[in-house]
Each structure stands twice: as C-alpha cells, then as structure tokens.
N, C-alpha and C positions, 0 to 999 in steps of 0.2 A: 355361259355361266361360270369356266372355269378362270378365266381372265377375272371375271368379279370380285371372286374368293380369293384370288392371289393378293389381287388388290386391296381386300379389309384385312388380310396376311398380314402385308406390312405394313398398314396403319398402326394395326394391333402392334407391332413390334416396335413402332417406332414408339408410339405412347411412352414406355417407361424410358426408353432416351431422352424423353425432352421433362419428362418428370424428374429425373437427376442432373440435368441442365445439359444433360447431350458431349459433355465433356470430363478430361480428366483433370482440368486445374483445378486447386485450391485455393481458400484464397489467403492471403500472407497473412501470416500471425503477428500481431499486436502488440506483444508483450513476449521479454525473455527471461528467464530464471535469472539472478546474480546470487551469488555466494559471500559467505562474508565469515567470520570465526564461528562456527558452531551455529549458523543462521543460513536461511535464502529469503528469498523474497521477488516474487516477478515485479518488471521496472516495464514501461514503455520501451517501445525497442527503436533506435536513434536517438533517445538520451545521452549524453558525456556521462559514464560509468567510470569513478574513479575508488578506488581498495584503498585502505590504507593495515597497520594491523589488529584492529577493534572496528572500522566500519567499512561501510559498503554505501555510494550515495551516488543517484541518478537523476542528473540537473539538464535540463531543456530552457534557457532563456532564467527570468526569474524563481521558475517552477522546480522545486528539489524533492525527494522522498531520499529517507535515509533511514538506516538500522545501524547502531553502535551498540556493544557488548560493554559492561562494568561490571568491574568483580564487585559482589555483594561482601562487609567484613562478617556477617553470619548468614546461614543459610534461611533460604524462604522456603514456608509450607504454605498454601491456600490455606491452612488454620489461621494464619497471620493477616488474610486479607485486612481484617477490619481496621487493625492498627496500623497495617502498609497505607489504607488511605489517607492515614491523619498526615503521615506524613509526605506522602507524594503529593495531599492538597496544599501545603506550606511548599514543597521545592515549586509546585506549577504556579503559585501566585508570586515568590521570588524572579522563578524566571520571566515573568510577567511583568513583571517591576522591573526587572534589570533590562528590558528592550522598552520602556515606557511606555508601554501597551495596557492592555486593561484585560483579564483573566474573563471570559464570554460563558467559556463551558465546562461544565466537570460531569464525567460522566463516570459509568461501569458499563465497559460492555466487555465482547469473548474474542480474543487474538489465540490461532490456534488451539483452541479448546481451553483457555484458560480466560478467568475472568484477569481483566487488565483496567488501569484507571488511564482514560485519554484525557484534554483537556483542551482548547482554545481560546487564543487572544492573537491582537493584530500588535503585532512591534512595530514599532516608529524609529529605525535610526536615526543619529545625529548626523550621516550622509547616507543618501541613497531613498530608494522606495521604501515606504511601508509597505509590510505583507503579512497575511494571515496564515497563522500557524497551528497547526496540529500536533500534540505530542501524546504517545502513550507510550506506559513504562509495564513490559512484559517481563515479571519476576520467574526464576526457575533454579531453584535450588542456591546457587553460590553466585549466582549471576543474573545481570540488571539489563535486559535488552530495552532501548531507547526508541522506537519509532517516532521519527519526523517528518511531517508535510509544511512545505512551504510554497504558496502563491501572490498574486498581488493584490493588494488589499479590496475585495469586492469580487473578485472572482469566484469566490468558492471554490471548486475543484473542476474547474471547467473541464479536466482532459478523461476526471478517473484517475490519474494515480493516487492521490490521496488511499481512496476505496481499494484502488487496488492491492496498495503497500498494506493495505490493513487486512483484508483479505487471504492474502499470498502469504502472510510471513509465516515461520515454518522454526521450529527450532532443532537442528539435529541436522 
C-alpha cells in the first residue's frame, strides 16, 4: 500500500505541471512599443520602423500604421469638440478627394481616453495599388496627432495593426 500512495504522490504533483504546460517558455510577443515626438504606439514586430522628426511609421509590404505630431495655431479643449468636427469632416473629404477615393466613414470614437474623429476611404492612385485608409486626428492642447492605417483595397485590417495603432496610441 505504500508504493500505491507514492504513486498518486506524484500524479498529484505532476497535475499542476502539465496545467501550466510543464514548461518555462513563453511565447514571443507580437507587437513592440515605437516612440515618436511626445507619442508611442505598439506596431507589429518585423515591420520596417522608420522615425523621422514629427513621425513614427510601421510598413510590412503594402500594409503601413503611422502617428505624426502638427502644431495646432490655437490650442484645443474637448469644449471645442463639436466645431473640431466641422472641420476635420471637410480636411477628411479633401483628403479623400485629393487620392480619388470616395470618403466611406466618419465616425467618434476614444484614442487614449479622448474622444477623436476617424474616418475611411480607398485612394486610387495614378500609379500603384489602391488601398484602404484609416485616418484619425487625436487633438491635445497645442498639438494635432494624425493616426494612419493603410492596406490593400478589400483587405480590411487583415493583420490587427490598424486596431492595434488605435488601441496603443498613448500621448506623453
């Protein structure tokens, strides 16, 4: 009977080993932080990560996410929301216009706790693929953060960066 009990011993001990997979790896992470003026934002990780000194943009193939800083010429409060949309819905159908694409979405939704206006259309250049775009404009105090997603037209955000650039972004 003593042999028995040794034996449900280490059954018993074995159990929570193979409930925590019996090992010590983990498993490689996804996504790494990037940095950019006053900004981060996690990118997939094996992206082309290039800086310049207002952005930060994380390109795989046709697939890009990016964050650029613009000085605002007066400062923004969230009191100002309403009349910031009038006018980020005229720059987002401009920029729409100017890739000959057609303006899809306008939304509100919250980038780092603040409400932000996004919007989508697919540009058509005059060389190259069309692709579909993602823009929101994250206002804060004296300054205009730009979030961009681009993929190719019909994809949607096959990979998650899109989500994730919008997720992640971080001001400070």
């Amino acid at each position: 009977m003593i042999v028995g009990r040794s034996a449900v011993v280490l059954i018993v001990a074995a159990v929570p080993l193979a409930a925590c997979g019996g090992t010590s790896r983990h498993a490689a992470p996804v996504e790494r932080i990037v940095s950019g003026p006053g900004f981060r934002f996690a990118a997939p990780i094996g992206w082309d990560v290039r800086q310049t000194a207002t952005s930060v943009e994380a390109r795989e193939g046709l697939a890009l996410v990016s964050a650029t800083e613009f000085p605002l010429l007066k400062p923004y409060s969230a009191a100002l929301f309403g009349r910031a949309v009038k006018e980020l819905n005229s720059v987002a159908a401009q920029l729409a216009a100017q890739s000959k694409g057609a303006l899809t979405e306008s939304i509100t939704t919250t980038v780092d706790g603040r409400r932000i206006r996004a919007y989508r259309f697919t540009g058509r250049p005059a060389a190259g693929s069309p692709y579909d775009e993602r823009i929101g404009f994250v206002l804060d105090g004296k300054r205009e953060y730009q979030l961009l997603c681009q993929a190719a037209v019909g994809t949607g955000d096959p990979d998650g960066s899109c989500a994730l650039l919008f997720a992640s972004f971080r001001i400070g």
